[in-house]
C-alpha atoms as an extended CHARMM CRD file, in Angstrom:
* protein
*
        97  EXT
         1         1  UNK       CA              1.0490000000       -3.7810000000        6.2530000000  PROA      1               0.0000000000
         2         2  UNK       CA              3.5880000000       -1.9070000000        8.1010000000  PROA      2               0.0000000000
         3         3  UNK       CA              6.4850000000       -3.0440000000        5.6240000000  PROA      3               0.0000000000
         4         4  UNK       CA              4.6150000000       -2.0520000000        2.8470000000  PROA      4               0.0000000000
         5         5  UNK       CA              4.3300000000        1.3180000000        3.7140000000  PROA      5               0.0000000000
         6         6  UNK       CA              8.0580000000        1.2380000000        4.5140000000  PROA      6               0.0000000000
         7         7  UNK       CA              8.3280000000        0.5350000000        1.2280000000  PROA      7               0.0000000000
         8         8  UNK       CA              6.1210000000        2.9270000000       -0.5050000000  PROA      8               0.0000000000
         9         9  UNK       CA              8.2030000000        5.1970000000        1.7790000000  PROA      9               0.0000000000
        10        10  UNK       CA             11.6410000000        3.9380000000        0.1940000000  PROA      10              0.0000000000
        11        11  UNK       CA             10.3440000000        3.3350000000       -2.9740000000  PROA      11              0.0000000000
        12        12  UNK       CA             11.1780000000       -0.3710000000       -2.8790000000  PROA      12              0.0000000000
        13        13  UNK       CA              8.8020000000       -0.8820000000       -6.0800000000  PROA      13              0.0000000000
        14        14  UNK       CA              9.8760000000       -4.3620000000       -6.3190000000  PROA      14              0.0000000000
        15        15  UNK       CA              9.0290000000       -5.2870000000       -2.6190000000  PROA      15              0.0000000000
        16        16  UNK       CA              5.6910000000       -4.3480000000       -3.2010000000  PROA      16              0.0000000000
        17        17  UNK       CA              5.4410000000       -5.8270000000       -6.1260000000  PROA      17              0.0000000000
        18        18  UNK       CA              6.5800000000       -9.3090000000       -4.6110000000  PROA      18              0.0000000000
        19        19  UNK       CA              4.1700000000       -8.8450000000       -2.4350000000  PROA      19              0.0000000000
        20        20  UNK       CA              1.0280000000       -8.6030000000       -4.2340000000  PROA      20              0.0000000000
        21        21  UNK       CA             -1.2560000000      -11.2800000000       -4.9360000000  PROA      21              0.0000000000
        22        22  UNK       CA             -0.8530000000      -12.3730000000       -8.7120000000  PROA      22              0.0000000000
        23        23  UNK       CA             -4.8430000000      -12.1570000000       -8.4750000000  PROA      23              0.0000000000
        24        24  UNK       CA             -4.6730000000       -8.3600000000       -7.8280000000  PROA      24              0.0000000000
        25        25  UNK       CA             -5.2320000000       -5.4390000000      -10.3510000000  PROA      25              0.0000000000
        26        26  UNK       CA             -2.2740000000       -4.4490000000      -10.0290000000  PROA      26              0.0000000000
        27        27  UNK       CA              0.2790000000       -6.8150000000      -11.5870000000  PROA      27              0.0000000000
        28        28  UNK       CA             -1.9000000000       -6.9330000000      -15.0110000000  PROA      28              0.0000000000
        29        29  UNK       CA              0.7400000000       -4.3580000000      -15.8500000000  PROA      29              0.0000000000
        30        30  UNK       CA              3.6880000000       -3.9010000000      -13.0220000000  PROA      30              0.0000000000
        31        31  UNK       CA              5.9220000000       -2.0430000000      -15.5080000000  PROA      31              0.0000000000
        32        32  UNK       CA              3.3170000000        0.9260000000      -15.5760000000  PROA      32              0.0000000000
        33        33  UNK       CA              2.2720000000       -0.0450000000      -11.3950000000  PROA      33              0.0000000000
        34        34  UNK       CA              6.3960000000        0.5140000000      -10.8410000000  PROA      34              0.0000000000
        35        35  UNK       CA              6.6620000000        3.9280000000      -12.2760000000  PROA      35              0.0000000000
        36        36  UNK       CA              3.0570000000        5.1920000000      -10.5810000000  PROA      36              0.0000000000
        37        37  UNK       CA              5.2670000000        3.6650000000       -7.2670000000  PROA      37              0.0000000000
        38        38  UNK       CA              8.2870000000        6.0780000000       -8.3040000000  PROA      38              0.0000000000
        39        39  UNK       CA              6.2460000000        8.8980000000       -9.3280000000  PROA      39              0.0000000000
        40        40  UNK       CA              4.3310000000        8.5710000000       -5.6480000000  PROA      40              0.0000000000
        41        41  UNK       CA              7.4720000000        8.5920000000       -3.5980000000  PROA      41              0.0000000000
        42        42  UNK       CA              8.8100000000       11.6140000000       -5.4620000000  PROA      42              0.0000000000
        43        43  UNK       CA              5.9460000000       14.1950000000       -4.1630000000  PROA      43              0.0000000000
        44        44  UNK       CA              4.8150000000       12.1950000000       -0.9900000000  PROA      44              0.0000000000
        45        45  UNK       CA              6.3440000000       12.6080000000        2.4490000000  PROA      45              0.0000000000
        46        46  UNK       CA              5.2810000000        9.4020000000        4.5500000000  PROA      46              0.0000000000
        47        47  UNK       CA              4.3830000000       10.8000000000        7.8580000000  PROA      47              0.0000000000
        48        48  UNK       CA              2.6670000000        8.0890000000        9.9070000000  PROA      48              0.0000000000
        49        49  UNK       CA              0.9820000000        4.7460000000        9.2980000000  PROA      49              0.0000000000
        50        50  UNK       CA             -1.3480000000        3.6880000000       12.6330000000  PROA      50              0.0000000000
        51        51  UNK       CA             -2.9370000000        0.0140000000       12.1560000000  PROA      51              0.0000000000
        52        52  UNK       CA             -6.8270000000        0.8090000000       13.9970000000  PROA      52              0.0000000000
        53        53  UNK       CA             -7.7340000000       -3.2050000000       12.6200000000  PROA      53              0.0000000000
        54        54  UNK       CA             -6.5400000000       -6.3500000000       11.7300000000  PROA      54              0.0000000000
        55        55  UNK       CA             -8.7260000000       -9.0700000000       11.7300000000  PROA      55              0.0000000000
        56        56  UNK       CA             -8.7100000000      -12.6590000000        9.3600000000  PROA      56              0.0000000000
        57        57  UNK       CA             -7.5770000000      -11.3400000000        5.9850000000  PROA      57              0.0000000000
        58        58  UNK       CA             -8.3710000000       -7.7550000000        6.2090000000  PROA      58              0.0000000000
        59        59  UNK       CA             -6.3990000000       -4.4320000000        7.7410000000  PROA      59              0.0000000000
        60        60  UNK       CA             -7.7080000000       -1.2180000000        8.5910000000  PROA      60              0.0000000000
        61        61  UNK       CA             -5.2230000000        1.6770000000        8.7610000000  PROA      61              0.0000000000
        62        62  UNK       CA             -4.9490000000        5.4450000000        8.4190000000  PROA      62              0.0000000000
        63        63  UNK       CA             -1.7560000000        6.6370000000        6.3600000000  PROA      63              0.0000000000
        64        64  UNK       CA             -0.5060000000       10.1850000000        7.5540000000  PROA      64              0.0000000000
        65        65  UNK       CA              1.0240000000       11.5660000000        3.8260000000  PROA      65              0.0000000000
        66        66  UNK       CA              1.6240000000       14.9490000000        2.6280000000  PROA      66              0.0000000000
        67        67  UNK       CA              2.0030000000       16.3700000000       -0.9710000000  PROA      67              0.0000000000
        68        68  UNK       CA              4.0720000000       19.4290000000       -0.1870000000  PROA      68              0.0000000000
        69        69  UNK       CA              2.0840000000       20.9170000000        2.2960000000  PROA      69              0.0000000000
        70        70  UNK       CA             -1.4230000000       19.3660000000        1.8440000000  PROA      70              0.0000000000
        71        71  UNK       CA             -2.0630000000       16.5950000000        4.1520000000  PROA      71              0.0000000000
        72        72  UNK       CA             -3.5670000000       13.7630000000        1.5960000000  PROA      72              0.0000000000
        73        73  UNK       CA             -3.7200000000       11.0830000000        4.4910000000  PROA      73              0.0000000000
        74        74  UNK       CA             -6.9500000000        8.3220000000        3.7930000000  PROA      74              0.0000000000
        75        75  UNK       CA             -8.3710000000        5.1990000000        5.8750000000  PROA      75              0.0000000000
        76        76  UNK       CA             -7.7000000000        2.3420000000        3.6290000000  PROA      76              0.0000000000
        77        77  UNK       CA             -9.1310000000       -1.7710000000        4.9750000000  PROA      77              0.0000000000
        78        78  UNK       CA             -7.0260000000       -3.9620000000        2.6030000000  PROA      78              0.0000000000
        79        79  UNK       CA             -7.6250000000       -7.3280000000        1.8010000000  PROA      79              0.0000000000
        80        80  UNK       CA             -4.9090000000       -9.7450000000        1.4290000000  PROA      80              0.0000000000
        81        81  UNK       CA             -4.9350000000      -13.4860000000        0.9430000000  PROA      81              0.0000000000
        82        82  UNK       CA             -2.4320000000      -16.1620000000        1.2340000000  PROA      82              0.0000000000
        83        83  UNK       CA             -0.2720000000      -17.3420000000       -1.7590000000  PROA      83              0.0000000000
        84        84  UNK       CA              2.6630000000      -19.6320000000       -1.3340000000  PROA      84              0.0000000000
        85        85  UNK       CA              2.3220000000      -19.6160000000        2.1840000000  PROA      85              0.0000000000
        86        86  UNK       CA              2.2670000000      -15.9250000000        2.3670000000  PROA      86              0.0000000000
        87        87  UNK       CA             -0.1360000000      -13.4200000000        2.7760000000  PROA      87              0.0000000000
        88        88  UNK       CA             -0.1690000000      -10.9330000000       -0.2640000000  PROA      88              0.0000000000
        89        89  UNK       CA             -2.3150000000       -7.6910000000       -0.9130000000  PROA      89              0.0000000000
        90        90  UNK       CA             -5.1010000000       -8.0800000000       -2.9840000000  PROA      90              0.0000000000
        91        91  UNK       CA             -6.8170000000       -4.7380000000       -2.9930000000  PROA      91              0.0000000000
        92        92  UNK       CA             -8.0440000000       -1.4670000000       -0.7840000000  PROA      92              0.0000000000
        93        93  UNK       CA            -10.9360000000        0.1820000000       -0.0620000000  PROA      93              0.0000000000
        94        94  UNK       CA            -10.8750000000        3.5830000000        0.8050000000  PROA      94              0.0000000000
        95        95  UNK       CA            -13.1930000000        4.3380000000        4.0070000000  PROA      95              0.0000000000
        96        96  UNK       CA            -12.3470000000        8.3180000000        4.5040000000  PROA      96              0.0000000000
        97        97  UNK       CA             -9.3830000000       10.8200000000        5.0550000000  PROA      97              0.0000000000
């Protein structure tokens, strides 16, 4: 989890890409996920990321962003399941921010 928000941070779009579960929403179209990466990065400043749970497949964290000034930081318990012999996000559900 904690490299992938490195990543959003350095807008390593192809990082998270790789790794994403091929079962996730998000690589039915990765051109148009890579650009909504790039556009992110531009206008958010990565603050904080604080893991509160990680148990079998899923992580709980709170993400500390701001757009400009407004503080946009959410809860987020992502799922992520093994492919290849690693694990891979699958998908997010947002619990509050």
């Amino acid at each position: 989890m904690r490299s992938r928000y490195a990543a959003y941070a350095l807008n390593l779009a192809d990082y998270l890409i790789l790794t994403t579960h091929p079962d996730s929403p998000y690589q039915q179209d990765p051109k148009t996920w890579r650009e909504s990466i790039r556009k992110f990065y531009q206008k958010t400043r990565f603050a904080d990321l604080q893991i509160l749970d990680a148990e079998a497949n899923t992580v709980t964290f709170y993400a500390i962003l701001f757009e400009e000034d407004q503080d946009v930081s959410y809860i987020e318990q992502s799922l992520f399941r093994q492919h290849e012999g690693r694990w891979k996000y699958v998908s997010g559900k947002r619990l509050g921010g």
